[in-house]
N, C-alpha and C positions, 0 to 999 in steps of 0.2 A: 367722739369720732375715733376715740383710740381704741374703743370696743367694738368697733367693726370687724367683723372678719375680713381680712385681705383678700380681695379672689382678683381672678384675670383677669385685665382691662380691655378694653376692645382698640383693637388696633384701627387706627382711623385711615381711611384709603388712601393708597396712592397716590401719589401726584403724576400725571403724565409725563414731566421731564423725570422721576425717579423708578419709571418702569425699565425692566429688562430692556437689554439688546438686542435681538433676537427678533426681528421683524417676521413679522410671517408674510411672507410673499402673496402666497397665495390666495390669499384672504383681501390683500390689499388689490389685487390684480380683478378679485373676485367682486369687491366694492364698486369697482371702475363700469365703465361699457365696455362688453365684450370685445368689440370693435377696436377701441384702444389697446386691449392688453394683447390681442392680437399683433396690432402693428407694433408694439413695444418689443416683443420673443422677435419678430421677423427684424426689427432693427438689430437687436444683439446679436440674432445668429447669422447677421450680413456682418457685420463688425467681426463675429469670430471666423469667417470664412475668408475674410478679407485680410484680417492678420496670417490666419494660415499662410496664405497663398505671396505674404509677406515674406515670409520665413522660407520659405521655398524658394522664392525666386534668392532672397539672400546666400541662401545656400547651393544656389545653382549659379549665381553671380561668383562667389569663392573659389566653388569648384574651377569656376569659366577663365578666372585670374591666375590662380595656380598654374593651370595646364600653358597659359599666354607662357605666365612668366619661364617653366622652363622651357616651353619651345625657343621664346626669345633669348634665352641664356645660351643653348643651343645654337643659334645662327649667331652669339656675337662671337661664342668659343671659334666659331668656323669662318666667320668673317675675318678676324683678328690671327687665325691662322693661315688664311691665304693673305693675305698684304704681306708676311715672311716668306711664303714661301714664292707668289712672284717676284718678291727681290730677289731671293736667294739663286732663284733662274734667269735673271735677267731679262723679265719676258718684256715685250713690247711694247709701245702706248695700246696698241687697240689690244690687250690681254687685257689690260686694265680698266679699257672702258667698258671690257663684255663683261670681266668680273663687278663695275657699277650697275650694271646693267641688270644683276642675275639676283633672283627673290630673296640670296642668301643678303646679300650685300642690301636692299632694298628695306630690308627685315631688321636688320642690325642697325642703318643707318640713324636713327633717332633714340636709339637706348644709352642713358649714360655711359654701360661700360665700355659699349663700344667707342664715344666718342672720345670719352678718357685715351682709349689705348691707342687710338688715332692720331692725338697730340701727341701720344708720347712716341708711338712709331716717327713722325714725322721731324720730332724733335732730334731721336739719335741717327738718322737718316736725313740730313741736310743737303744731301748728293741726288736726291730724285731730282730728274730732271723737269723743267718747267708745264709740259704736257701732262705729267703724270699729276701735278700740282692741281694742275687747270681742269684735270677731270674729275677731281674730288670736289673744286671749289665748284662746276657748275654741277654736279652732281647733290651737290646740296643747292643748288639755289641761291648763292652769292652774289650771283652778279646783279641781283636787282638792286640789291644794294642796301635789302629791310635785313636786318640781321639779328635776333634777340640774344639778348645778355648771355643767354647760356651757352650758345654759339661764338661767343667774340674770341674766345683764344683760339678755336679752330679757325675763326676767319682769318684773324689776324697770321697765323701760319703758311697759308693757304694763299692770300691774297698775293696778286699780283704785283700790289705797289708797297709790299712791305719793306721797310726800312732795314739795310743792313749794312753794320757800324756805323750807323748815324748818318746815312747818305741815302739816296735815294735808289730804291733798287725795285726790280722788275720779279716776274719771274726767274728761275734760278736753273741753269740746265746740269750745275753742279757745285755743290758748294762744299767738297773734302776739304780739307785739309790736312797737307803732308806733317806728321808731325817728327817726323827724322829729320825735315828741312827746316821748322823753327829751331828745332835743339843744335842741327849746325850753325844756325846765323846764331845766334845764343852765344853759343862756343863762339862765332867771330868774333862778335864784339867786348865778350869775358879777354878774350886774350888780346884784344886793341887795346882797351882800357888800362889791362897791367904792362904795358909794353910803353905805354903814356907814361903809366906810376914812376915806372923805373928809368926811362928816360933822362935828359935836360930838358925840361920845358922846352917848345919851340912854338912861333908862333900858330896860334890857333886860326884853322882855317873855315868853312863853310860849309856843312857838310851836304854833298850833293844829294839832290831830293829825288825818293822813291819814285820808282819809276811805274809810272799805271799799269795793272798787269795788261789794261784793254789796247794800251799801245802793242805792247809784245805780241797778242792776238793780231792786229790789224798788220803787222810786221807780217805773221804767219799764214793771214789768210789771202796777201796778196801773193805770197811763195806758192800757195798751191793754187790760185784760181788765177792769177795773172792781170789782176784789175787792184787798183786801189780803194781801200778802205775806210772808212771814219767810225768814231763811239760817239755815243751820245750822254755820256755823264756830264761831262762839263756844262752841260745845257742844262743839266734838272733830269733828264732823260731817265730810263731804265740803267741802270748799271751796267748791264749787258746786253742792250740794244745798239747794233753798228748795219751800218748800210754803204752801199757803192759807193763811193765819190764819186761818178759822174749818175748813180741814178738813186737819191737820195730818200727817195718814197718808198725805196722795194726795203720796208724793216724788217730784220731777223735777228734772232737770238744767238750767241754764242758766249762760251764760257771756259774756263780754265779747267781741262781735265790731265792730270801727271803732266811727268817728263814728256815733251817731244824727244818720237824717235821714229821716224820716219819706216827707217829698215823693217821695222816691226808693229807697222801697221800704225803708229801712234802721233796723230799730230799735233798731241799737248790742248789740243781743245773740242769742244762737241760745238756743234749746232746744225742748226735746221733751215741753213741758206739754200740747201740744193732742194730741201722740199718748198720756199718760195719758189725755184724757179720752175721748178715742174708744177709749180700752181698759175704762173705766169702763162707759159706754155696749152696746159687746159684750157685757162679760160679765153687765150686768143681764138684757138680752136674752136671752141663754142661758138665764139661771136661771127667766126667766119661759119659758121654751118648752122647757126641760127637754134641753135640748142639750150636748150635753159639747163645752167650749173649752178650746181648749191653745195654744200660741204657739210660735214657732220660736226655741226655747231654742238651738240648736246654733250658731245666729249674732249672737251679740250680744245675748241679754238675760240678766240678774242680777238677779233679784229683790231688793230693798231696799238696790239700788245706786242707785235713783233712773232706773236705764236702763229702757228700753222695747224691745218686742219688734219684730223687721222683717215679721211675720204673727200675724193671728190665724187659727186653726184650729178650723173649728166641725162637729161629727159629727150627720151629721141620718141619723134612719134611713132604710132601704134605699127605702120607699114610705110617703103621706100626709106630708110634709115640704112640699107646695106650696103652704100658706097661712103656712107659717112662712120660707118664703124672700119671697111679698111682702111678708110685713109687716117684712122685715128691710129691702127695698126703701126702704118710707116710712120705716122709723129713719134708713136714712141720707139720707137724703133730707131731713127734718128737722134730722137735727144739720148739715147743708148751708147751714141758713137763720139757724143761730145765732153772735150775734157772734165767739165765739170758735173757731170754724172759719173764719171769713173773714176774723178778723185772722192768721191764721195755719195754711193749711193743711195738716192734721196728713198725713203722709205714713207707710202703712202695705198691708200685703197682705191682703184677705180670700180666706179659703179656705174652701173648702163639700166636705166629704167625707163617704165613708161607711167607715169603720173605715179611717183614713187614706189613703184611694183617692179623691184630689181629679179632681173632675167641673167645676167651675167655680171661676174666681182672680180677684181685680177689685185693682189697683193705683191708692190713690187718684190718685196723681198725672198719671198718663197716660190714666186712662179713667172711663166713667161705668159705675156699679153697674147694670146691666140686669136684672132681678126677671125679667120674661118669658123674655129668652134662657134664664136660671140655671135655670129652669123649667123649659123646653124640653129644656137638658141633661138633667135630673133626669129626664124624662118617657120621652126615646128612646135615651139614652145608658148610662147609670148604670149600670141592671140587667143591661142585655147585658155591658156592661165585667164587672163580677164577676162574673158567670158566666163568661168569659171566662175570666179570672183566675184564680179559683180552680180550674178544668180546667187550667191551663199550671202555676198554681206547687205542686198537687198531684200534676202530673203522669198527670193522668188520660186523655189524650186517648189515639187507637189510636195504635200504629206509624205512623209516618210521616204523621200528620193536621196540618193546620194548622188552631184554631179560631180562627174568625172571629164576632163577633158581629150576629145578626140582625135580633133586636126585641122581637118580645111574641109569644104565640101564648095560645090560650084551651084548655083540655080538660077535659071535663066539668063548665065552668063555673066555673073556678078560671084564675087569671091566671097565668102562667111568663113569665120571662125568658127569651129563646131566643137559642143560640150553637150551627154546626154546625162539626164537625170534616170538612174540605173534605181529599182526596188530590190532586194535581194538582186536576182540576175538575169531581170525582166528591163530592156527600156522600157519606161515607160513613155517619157518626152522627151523632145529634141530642143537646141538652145543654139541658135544663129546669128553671130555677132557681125556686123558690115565693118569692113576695114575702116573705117572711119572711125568706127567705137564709139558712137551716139544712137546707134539704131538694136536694138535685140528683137529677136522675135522668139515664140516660144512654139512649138505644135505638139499635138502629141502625138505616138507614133506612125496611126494610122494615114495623115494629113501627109507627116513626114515623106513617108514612102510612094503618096502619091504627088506630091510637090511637083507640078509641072513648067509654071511660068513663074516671074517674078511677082503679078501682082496678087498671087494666092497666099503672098507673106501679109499683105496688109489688112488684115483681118482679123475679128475677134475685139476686147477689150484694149483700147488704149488707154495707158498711164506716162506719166512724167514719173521716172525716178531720179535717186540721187544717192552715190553711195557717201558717206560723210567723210570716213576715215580716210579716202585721197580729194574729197571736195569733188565728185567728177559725175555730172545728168547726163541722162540719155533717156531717149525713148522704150518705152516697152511694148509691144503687142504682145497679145494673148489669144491663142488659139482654143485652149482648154476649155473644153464646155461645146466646141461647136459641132452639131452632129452631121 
C-alpha cells in the first residue's frame, strides 16, 4: 500500500444541512404552483405597502404633534398673560367670564403649564374675589363634584368650601392681608411684654378675646344699609356668609377689604348684598308679568353659596311684551332712587330675550336702562331675527340663498315677520313668520308678489320642525316647487 501513488481523493457529496446559504428564490417559487407564488409577491408587496403608508402616517402624526404643541404653548403664553393683565386693570366679573369664554382660555385650559401657572396666580393673589373664583371653578367643571387627581390642587384653590385657618370658609371676596398692620400689632405686644419684664409683677389678668372681624362687618353694614345684620360662622357656615336679621334666607357674601373711610369712598368691606337685592327685585317682576327668568349660571353663580349671578335673563314673548319692558323701565329706575342702591351700586347684566335669542343687554355699571330703545328693538328687530334664525339653524333656506331680515309685511290682515332669502342680489324667496312664532311659510318670489288672501299661505309641502339649540317646533310650509 505504501507503493501506491497518492492521487486525489473524491470528495463525497454534500450533505443538505452543509449546503450554502444562499437560497435561490426563484427556483423555489419556480418548484411551487404558479398560482401560490403569485399570492406569495402579492402578500409581501401588500405588507411593504402597508408599512409604507405606516411610516407616513407616523411622520404625518409628528408633524401633526409638533404644530399642536406650539400652538398650545402659544395660547398658554397668552392665557397666563391675560389673568395679569385683568387683574392688573381691575376689570369686572363678566371681563373674566368672556375671557373663559374665549378659544384662547378654552385652548389653554387642560395643558399642564397652564394649570401650573393658574395655582400659582391664584396662590399670590388670595384677594380675587369669590365670582371671579366661581368662574374658573365652573369653568372647569367642579361643581359636579368628579374631579381627577391631577386637578385637586386647583380644586382645592378654587373651591367654595375651602378651609381657611382651619375653620370653615366659603368663597373669599378678599383675602389681603395688611402687612404694616401685623408688624404694628407685633410692635404692640414686643413693647407689652418688656414693660411686664421691667415692671413689679401685678396680678395677671384675662386677656380679652379677639374680636371676629365678621362682627366689625355687621357693625358696618348696619351703618350703611340701616337694617341689622348676622354671620354665619359660628354655625359651621361659610366664613363670610351674613344675611338680615329679620330676613335670614336672603345670603350674601362680604369680606374685609382696608381701612374704612368713608370720605373716600371706602367702607372697609366688599360684597355683593345690593346685587342680591336687585336679584330679589327681578325676579318679583317676573312673577308678576308672568316672565321666565334664569341667570348666567355658567359664570359664577352657586345658588346657596351666598354668590350672585353676573346676568339676569328674562324670556318675554315673541309680540305684546311692550308694556312689560316699560314698566321694567320704571322698576329700575326706582330701585335707582333707593338708599341702598346708592350706597352701593349693585353691578349686574340685564337681558331681554325670546327663547334665549337676546334682542336687548343693559350693564348697570356702564350704561342707562333705555325702555324706549328696548322697545324699539323688540318692535323692528326681534321678529325678523327669528325668523331669520330659524330658516338658517333649520336649514331651510334654497341652495345658495343668503337670508336676511326685512321687517313686517301684513297678508290678509294678519301680521308676519318677514326675512327674504337673497342669491347674489336677486330674492329669490320669501319667509313669513305669524306672531305667534310656531307658523313659517316659505314662497317664492313670484307667489310672494301675488299673495292675495290668507289661505294662499297654506300651501305646498308641510313639515314639523325643530331648531335644537333653543329647543323651539314650529310648523313649516313650502311653497317651492309649486308652479
Amino acid at each position: 500500500m505504501g507503493q501506491e501513488e497518492a492521487g486525489p481523493r473524491p470528495q463525497p457529496a454534500p450533505r443538505q444541512e452543509e449546503q450554502g446559504t444562499d437560497w435561490d428564490f426563484e427556483r423555489l417559487f419556480a418548484e411551487g404552483e404558479a398560482q401560490q407564488a403569485e399570492a406569495l409577491r402579492r402578500r409581501i408587496q401588500a405588507n411593504r405597502e402597508k408599512n409604507r403608508e405606516r411610516y407616513r402616517a407616523q411622520e404625518r402624526q409628528q408633524r401633526a404633534r409638533a404644530q399642536a404643541n406650539e400652538e398650545n404653548w402659544a395660547a398658554v403664553m397668552a392665557a397666563l398673560h391675560a389673568l395679569d393683565l385683568l387683574r392688573e386693570s381691575g376689570a369686572p366679573v363678566l371681563e373674566w367670564k368672556r375671557f373663559c369664554d374665549s378659544p384662547v382660555f378654552q385652548r389653554a385650559k387642560g395643558e399642564p403649564d397652564f394649570v401650573f401657572g393658574l395655582e400659582d396666580f391664584l396662590e399670590q393673589h388670595p384677594g380675587l374675589s369669590p365670582e371671579i373664583r366661581l368662574t374658573f371653578f365652573l369653568a372647569y367643571g367642579f361643581e359636579s363634584g368628579q374631579v381627577s387627581a391631577f386637578y385637586q390642587r386647583l380644586h382645592r384653590l378654587l373651591s367654595p368650601r375651602r378651609r381657611v385657618d382651619g375653620k370653615p370658609g366659603g368663597p373669599s371676596l378678599n383675602r389681603k392681608r395688611n402687612l404694616s398692620t401685623i408688624a404694628i400689632q407685633l410692635a404692640v405686644v414686643c413693647a407689652a411684654l418688656l414693660a411686664v419684664w421691667w415692671v413689679r409683677p401685678r396680678a395677671e389678668t384675662e386677656p380679652e378675646p379677639e374680636r371676629p372681624w365678621q362682627e366689625q362687618i355687621c357693625v358696618w353694614l348696619e351703618e350703611d344699609f340701616g337694617r341689622p345684620f348676622r354671620y354665619f360662622w359660628e354655625e359651621g357656615s361659610h366664613s363670610n356668609a351674613f344675611a338680615p336679621e329679620d330676613e335670614p334666607e336672603l345670603l350674601f357674601l362680604a369680606d374685609p377689604d382696608g381701612e374704612r373711610d368713608l370720605e373716600k369712598g371706602k367702607p372697609g368691606y366688599e360684597t355683593n348684598y345690593t346685587e342680591h337685592l336687585m336679584m330679589q327685585a327681578i325676579e318679583r317682576f317676573a312673577q308678576e308679568w308672568g316672565y321666565d327668568i334664569s341667570y348666567d349660571s355658567a359664570h359664577g353663580y352657586v345658588p346657596g353659596y351666598g354668590s350672585s349671578p353676573g346676568a339676569f335673563q328674562l324670556d318675554l314673548p315673541l309680540t305684546g311684551a311692550e308694556e312689560g319692558i316699560a314698566a321694567l323701565g320704571e322698576l329700575i329706575e326706582q330701585l335707582k332712587a333707593e338708599g341702598w342702591y346708592q350706597t352701593l351700586l349693585p353691578e349686574f347684566e340685564l337681558m331681554l330675550r325670546f327663547k334665549g335669542l337676546t334682542f336687548y343687554s343693559y350693564l348697570s355699571f356702564r350704561e342707562e336702562f333705555d325702555p324706549e330703545y328696548a322697545v324699539s328693538l323688540y318692535h323692528t328687530n326681534l321678529g325678523p331675527d327669528v325668523c331669520r334664525y330659524l330658516v338658517n339653524e333649520c336649514g331651510l333656506a334654497g341652495e345658495g340663498c343668503t337670508v336676511i331680515p326685512r321687517g313686517t309685511v301684513d297678508a290678509g290682515g294678519e301680521h308676519f315677520f318677514w326675512a327674504s332669502g337673497m342669491r347674489d342680489t336677486e330674492e329669490i324667496e320669501h319667509y313669513l313668520l305669524a306672531d305667534s312664532g310656531v307658523l313659517l311659510f316659505c314662497l317664492p318670489s313670484q307667489r310672494f308678489q301675488e299673495l292675495a288672501v290668507l289661505e294662499d299661505l297654506y300651501q305646498g309641502k308641510l313639515t314639523v320642525e325643530t331648531a335644537e339649540e333653543i329647543q323651539f317646533t314650529f310648523t313649516f310650509w313650502d311653497q317651492r316647487g309649486i308652479s
